[in-house]
TITORNU-890940 format. One line per 2 residues: number of its first residue (from 1); for each residue x, y, z of N, C-alpha, C. Coordinates in steps of 0.05 Angstrom, whole numbers, plus 5000, padded with zeros to 4 digits. Layout:
residues N
NUM	X/Y/Z/X/Y/Z/X/Y/Z | ...
end
This chain:
residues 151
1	8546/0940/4566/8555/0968/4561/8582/0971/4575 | 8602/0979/4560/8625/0990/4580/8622/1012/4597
3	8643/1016/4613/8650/1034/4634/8654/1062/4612 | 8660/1063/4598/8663/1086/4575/8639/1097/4565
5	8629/1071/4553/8602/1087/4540/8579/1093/4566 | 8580/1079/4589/8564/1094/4615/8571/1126/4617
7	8598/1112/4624/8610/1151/4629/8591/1169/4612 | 8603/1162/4582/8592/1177/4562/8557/1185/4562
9	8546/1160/4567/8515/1168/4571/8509/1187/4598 | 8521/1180/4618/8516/1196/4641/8531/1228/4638
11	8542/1232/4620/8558/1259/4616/8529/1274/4597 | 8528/1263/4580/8502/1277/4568/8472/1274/4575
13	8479/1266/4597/8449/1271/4612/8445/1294/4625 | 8471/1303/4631/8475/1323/4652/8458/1351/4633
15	8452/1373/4650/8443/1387/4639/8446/1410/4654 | 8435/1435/4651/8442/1473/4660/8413/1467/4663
17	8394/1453/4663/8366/1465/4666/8357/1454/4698 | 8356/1481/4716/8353/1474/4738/8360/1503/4758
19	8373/1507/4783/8359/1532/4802/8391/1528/4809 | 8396/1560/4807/8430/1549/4821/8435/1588/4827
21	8450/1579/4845/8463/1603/4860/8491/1616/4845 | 8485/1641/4833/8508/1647/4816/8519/1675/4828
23	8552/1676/4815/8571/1697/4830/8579/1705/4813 | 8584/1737/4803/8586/1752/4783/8613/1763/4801
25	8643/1762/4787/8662/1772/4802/8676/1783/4771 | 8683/1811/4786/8696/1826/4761/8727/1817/4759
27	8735/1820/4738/8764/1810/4722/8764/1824/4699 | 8784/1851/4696/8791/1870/4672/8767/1877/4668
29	8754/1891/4684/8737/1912/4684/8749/1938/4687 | 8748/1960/4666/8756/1986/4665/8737/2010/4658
31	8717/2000/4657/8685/2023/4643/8673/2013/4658 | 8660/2016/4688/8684/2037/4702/8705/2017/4721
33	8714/2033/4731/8743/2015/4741/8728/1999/4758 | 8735/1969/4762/8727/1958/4785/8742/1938/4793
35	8760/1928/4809/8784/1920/4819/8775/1892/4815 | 8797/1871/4801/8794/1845/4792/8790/1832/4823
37	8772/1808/4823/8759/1789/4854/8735/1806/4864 | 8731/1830/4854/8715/1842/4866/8683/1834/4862
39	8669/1814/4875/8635/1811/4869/8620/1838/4851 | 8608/1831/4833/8594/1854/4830/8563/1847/4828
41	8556/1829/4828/8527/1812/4829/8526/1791/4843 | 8503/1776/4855/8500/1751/4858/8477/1753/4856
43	8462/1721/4859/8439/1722/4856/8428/1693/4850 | 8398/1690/4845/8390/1667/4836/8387/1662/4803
45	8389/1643/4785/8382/1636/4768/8362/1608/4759 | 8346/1608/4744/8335/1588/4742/8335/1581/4715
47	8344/1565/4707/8346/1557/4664/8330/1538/4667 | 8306/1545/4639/8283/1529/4637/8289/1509/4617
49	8276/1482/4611/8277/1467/4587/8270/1479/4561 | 8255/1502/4568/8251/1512/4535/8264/1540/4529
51	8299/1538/4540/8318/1554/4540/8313/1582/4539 | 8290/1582/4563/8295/1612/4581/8304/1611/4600
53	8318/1641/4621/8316/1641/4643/8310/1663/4651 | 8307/1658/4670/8308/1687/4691/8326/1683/4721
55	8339/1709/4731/8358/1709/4745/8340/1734/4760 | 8346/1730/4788/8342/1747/4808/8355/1759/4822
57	8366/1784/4812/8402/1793/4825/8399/1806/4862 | 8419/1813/4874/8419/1827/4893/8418/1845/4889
59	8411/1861/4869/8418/1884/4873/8387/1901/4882 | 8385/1915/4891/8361/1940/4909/8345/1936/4884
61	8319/1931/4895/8290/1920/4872/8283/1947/4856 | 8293/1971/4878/8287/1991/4860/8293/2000/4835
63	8320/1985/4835/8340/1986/4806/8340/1980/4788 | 8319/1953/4793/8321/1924/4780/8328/1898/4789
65	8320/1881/4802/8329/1865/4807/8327/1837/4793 | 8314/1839/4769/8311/1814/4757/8318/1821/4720
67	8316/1804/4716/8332/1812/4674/8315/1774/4669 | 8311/1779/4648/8297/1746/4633/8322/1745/4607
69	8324/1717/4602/8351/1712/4582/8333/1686/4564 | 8348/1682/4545/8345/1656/4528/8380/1650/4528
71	8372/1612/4523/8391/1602/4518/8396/1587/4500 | 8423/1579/4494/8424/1570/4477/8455/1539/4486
73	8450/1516/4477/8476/1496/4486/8494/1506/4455 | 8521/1506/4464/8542/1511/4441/8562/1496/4440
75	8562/1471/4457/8587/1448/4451/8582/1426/4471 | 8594/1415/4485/8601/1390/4515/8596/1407/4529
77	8574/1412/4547/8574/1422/4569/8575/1453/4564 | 8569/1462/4543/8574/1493/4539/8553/1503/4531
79	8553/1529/4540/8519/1534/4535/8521/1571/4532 | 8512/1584/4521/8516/1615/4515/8487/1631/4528
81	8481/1637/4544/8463/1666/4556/8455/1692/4547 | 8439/1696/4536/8439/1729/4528/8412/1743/4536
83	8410/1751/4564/8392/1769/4580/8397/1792/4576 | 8365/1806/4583/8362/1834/4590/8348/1847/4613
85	8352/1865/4625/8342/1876/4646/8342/1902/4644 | 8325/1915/4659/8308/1950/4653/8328/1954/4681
87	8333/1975/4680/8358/1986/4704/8344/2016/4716 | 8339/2016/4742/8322/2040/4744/8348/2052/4759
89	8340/2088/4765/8362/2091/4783/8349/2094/4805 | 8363/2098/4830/8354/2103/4861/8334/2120/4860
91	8326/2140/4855/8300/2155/4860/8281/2146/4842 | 8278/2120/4830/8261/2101/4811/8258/2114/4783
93	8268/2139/4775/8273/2131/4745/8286/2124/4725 | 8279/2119/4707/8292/2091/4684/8325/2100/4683
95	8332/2084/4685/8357/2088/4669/8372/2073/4648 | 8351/2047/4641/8357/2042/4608/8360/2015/4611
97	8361/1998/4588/8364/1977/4587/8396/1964/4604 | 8394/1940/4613/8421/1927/4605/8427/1903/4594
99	8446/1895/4584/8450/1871/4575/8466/1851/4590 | 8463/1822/4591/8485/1813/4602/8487/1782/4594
101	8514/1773/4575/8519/1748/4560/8540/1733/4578 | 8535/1717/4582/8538/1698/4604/8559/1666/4572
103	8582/1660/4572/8590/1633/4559/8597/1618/4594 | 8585/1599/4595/8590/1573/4613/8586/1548/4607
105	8605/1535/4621/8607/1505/4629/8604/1488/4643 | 8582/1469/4649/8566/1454/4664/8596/1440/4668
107	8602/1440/4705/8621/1415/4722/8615/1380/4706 | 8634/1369/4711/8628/1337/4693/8602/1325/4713
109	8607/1340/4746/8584/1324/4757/8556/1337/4761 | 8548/1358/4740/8528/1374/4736/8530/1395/4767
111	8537/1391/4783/8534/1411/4807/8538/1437/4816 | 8560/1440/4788/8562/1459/4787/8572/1474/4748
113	8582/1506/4752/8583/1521/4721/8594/1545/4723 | 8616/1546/4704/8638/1571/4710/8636/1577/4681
115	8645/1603/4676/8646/1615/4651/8661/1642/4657 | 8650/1660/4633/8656/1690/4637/8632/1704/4635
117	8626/1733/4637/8605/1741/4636/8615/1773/4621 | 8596/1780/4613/8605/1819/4604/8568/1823/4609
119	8571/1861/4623/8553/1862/4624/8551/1896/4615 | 8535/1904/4600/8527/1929/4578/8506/1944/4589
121	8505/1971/4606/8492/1984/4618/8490/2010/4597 | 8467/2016/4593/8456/2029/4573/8432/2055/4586
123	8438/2078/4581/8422/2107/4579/8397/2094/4569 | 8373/2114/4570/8350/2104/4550/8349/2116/4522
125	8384/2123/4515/8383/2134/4486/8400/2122/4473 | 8411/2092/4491/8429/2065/4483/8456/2072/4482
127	8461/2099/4495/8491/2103/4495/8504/2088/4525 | 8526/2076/4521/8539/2050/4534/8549/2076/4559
129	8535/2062/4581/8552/2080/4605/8568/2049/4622 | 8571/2035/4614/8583/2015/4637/8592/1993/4619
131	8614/1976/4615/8610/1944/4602/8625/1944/4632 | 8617/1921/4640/8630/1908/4659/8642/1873/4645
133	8657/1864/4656/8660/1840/4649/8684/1824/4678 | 8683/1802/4667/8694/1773/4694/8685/1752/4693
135	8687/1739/4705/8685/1709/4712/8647/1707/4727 | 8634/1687/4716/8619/1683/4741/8625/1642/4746
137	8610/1636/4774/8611/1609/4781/8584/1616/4796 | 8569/1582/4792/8544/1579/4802/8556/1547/4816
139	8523/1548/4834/8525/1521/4854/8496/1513/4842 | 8494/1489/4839/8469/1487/4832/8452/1483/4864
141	8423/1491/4864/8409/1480/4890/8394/1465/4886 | 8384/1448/4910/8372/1423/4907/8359/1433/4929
143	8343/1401/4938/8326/1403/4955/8333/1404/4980 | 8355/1400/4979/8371/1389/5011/8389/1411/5004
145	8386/1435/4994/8406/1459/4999/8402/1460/5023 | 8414/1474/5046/8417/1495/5056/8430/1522/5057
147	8428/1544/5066/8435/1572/5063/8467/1566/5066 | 8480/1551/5092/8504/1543/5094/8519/1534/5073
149	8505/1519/5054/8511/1502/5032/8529/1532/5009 | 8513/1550/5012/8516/1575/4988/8526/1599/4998
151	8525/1601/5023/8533/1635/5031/8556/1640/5050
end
């Protein structure tokens, strides 16, 4: 086997299905304004082999802190996201669905995955109070993470 077709086999082994630490940072967000570099999520994700996930955000549990997604691969290393999550407000009532579509790209050495993200915050009468959108990047974790490793 050449050094080429290894490469090549070891490139498509690589895979998004696994536990990784992801960073939601806004870029041309204007509904509502939120200054480009600015974090607006982080959190855990986990992508299953039978292209679900679920993500566990920071944000206050009362709000919502988790949304479930399916996936889908769409090229080399490219892969498309499309979750939902129930959004409560601070004194715990609903405040509506949200959406959030995630396009990323698995690193050549699987470790890591950068993309963009938009995210669609919705009334419970589906009128759009928020798109946010930016960049996110994940780290994948292993067993030998440590907290140092991610924060």
């Amino acid at each position: 086997m050449s050094s080429r077709q290894q490469e090549q086999g070891e490139l498509s082994d690589l895979s998004i299905v696994g536990f990784w630490h992801v960073v939601f940072t806004s870029k041309g967000t204007t509904n509502p304004p939120i200054p480009d570099g600015a974090v607006v999520d982080m959190g855990f994700a986990q992508w299953h082999s039978d292209k679900t996930e679920i993500l566990n955000s920071s944000r206050p549990p009362v709000t919502g802190n988790f949304c479930l997604g399916v996936w889908e691969k769409t090229g080399h290393l490219t892969y498309s996201l499309n979750h939902f999550a129930l959004s409560f407000n601070p004194d715990g009532s609903m405040q509506g669905p949200a959406n959030i579509r995630e396009t990323v790209t698995l690193s050549l050495d699987g470790k890591g995955y950068s993309g963009t993200f938009s995210i669609d915050q919705y009334d419970n009468h589906l009128v759009l109070l928020a798109h946010i959108v930016g960049t996110i990047s994940a780290k994948r974790v292993t067993v030998d993470t440590k907290p140092t490793d991610i924060f």
